[in-house]
Backbone bond lengths (Angstrom), bond angles and torsions (degrees), N, CA, C in turn:
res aa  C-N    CA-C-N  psi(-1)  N-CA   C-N-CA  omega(-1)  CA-C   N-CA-C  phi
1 X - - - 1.457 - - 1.528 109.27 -
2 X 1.297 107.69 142.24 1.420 110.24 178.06 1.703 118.05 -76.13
3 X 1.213 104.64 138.64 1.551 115.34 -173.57 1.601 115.00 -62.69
4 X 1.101 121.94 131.22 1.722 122.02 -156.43 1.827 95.32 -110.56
5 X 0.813 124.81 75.52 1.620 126.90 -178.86 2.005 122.12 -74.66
6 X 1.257 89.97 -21.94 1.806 102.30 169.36 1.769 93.62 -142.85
7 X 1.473 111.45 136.17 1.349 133.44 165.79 1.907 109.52 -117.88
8 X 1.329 100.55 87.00 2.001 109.27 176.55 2.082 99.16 -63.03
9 X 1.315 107.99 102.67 1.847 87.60 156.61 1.718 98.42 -118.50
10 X 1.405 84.45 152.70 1.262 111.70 176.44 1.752 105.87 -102.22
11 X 1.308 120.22 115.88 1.613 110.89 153.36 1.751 114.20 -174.94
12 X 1.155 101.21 139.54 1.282 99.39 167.42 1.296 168.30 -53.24
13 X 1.812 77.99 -38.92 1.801 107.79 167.87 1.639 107.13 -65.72
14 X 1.054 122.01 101.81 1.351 121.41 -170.80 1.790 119.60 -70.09
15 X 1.624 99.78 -20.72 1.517 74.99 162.26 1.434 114.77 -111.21
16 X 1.435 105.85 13.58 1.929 98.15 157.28 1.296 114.72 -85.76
17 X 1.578 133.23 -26.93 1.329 129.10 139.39 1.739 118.50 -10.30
18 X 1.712 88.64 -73.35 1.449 80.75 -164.83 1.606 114.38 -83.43
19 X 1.423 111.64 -1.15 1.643 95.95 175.86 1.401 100.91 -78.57
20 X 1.591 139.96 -52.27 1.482 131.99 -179.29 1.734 123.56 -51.25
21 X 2.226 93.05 -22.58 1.824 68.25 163.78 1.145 95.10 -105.89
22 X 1.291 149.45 72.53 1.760 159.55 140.82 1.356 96.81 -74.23
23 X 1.753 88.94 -68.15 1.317 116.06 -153.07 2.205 99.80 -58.54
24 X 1.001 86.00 -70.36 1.565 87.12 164.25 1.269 155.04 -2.16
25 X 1.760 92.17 -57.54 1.121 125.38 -175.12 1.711 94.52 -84.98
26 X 1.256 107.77 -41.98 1.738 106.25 -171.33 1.667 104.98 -71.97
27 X 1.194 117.13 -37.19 1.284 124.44 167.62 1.233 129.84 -39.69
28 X 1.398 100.59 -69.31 1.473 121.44 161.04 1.232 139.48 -124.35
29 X 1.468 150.79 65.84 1.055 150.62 4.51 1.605 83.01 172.57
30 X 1.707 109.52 -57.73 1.505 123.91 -164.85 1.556 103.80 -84.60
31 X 1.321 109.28 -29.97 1.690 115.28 -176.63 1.572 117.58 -43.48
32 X 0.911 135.04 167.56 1.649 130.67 156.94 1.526 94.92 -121.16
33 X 1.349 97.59 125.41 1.509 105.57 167.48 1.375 111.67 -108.63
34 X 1.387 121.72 140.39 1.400 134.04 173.42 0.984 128.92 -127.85
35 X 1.379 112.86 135.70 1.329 116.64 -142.05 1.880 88.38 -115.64
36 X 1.239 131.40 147.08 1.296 128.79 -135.92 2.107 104.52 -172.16
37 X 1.577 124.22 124.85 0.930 122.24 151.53 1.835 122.18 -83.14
38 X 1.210 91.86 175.75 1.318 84.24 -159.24 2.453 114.40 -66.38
39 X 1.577 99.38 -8.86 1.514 97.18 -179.38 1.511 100.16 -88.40
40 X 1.610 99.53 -30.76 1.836 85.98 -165.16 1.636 98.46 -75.37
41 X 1.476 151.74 -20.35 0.959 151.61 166.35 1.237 131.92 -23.34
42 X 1.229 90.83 -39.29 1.792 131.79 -174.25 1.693 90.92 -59.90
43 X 1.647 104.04 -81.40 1.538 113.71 172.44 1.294 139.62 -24.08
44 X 1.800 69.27 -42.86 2.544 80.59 -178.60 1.018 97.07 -95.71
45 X 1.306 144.56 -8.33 1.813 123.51 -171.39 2.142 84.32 -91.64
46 X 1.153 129.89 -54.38 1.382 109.10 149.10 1.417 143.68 -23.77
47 X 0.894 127.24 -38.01 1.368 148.61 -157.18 1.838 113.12 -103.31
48 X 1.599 97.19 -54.34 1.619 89.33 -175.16 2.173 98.57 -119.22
49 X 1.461 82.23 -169.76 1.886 81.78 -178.19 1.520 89.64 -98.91
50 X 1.596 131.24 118.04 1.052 111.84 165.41 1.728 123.72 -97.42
51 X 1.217 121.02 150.26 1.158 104.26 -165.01 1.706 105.72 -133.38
52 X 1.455 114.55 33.75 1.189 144.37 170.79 1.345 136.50 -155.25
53 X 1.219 153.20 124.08 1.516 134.98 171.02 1.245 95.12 -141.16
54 X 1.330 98.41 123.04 1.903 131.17 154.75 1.317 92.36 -100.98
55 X 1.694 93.60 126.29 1.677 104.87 169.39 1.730 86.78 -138.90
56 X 1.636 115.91 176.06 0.997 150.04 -143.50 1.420 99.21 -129.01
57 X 1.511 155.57 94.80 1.070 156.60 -153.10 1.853 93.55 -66.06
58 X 1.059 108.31 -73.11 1.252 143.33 177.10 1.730 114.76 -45.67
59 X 1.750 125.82 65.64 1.113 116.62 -148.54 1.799 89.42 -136.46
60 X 1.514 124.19 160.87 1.630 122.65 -172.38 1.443 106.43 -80.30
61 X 1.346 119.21 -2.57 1.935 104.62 -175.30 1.362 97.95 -135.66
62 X 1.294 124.31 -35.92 1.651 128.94 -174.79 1.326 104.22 -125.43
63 X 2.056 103.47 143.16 1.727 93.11 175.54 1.975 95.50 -90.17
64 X 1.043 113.50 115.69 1.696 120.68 162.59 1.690 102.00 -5.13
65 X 0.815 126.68 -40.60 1.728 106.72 170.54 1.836 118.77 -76.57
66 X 1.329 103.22 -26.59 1.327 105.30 172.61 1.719 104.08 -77.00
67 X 1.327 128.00 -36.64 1.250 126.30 -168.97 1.598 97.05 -94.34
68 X 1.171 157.78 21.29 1.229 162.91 72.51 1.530 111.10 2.20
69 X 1.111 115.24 -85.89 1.413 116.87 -178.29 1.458 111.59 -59.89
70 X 1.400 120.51 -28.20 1.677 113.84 -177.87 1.457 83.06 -68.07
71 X 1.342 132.31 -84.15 1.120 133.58 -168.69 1.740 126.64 -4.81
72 X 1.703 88.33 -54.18 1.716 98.97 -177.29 1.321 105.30 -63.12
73 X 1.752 122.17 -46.84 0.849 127.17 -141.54 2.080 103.47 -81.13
74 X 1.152 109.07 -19.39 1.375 124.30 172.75 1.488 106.97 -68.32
75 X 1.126 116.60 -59.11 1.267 119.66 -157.32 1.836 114.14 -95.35
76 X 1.595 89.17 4.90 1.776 99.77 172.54 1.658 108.74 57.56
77 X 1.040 127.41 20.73 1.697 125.04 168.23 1.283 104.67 -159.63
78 X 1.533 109.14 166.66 1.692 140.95 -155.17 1.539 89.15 -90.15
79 X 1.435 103.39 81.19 1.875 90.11 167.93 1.436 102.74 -101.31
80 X 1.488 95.66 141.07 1.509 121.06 -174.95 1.579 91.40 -59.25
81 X 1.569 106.27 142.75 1.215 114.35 -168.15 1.733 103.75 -147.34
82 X 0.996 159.13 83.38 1.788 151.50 69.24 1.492 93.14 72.23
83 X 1.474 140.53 117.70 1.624 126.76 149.45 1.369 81.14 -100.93
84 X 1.356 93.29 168.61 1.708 117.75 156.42 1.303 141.05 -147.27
85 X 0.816 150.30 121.83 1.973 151.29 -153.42 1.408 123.72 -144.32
86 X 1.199 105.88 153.15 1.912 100.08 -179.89 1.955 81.42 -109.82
87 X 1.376 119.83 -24.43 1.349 116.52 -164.58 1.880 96.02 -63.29
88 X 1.591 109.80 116.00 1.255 120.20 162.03 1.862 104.15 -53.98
89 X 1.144 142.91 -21.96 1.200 109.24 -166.64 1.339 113.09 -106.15
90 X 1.361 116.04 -6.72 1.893 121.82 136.06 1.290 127.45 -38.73
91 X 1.449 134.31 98.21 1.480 133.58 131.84 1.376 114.69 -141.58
92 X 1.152 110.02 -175.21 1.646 126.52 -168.50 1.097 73.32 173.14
93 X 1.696 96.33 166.38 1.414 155.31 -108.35 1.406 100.06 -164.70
94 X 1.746 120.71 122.62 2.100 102.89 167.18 0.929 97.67 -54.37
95 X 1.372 106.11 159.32 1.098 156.78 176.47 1.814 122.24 51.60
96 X 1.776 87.50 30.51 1.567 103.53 -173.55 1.855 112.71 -69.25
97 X 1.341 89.71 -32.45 1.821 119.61 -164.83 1.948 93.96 -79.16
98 X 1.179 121.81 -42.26 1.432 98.40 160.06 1.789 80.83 137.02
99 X 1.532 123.36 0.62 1.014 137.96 159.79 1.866 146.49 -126.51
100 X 1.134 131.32 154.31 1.348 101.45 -175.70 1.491 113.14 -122.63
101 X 1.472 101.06 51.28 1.859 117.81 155.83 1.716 100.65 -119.28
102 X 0.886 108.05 45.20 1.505 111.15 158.82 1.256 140.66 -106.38
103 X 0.930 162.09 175.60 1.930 134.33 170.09 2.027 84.60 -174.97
104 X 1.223 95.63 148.41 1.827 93.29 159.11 1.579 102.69 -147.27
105 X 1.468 93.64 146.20 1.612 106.00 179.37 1.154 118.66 -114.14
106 X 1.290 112.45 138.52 1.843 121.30 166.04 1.739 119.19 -41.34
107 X 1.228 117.07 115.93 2.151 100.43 164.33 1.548 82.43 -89.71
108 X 1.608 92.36 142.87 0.988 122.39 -1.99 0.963 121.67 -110.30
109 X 1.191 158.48 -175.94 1.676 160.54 -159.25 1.033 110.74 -146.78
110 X 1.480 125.42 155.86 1.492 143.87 169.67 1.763 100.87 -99.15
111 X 0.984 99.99 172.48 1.780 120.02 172.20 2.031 106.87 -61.72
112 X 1.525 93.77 -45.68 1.060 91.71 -162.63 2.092 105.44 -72.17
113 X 1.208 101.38 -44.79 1.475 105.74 -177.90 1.954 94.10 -65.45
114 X 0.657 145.14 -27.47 1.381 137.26 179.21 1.747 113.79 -63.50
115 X 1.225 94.04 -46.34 1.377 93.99 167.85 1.227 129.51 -98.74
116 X 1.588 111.60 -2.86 1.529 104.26 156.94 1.706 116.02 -61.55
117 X 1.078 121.42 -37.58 1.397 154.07 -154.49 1.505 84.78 -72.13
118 X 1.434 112.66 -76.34 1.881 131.66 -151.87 1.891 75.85 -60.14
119 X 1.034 112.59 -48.90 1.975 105.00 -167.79 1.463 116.77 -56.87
120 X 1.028 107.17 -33.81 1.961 122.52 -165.22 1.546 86.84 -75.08
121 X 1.378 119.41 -79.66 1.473 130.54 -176.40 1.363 118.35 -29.36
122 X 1.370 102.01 -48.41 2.239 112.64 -172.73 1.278 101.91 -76.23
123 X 1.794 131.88 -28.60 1.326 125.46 -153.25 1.577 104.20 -95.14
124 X 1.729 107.03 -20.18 1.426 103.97 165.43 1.242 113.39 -109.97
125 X 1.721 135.48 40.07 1.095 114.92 178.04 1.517 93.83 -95.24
């Protein structure tokens, strides 16, 4: 599996923010996770190499698939990217989005399904 050294999430709910970077942090220990609204995002996908993004489908200015593609499109490469939703009428399928570094997860999630998820996604990016 490829080594995850910056983790970008995007979300609003501020304490589902902070339980995924809990979870994160216990996960992966060496990573820096950053925790990010949706303008300053803009900045850090500039700024650092990210080599993960959990975003929040469900966001107040961008829907997480549009800020997905801004994302890529800033940082000029296919970063493996995590959606996430409590909205049941969100899913897809890889390679539904028109790529196959995509994955989306159910809220709510455990530690363990998070990182089944973060593993599947990194091992085929």
């Amino acid at each position: 599996m490829k080594e995850l050294n910056t983790i970008l999430v995007i979300e609003d709910d501020q304490d589902m923010a902070s339980l995924v970077k809990n979870f994160l942090n216990s996960l992966y220990p060496a990573a820096d996770t950053i925790l990010n609204d949706e303008q300053t995002a803009f900045k850090t996908a500039k700024n650092f190499n990210i080599d993960l993004f959990i975003v929040d489908i469900n966001l107040p200015t961008y829907s997480g698939y549009d800020l997905g593609q801004i994302m890529r499109s800033i940082t000029g490469k296919d970063i493996p990217t995590l959606y996430i939703s409590s909205n049941p009428d969100y899913h897809f399928e890889k390679g539904e989005l028109g790529d196959d570094s995509s994955l989306f997860l159910k809220k709510p999630f455990g530690k363990e399904k998070l990182k089944e998820y973060i593993e599947k996604i990194i091992s085929e990016a």
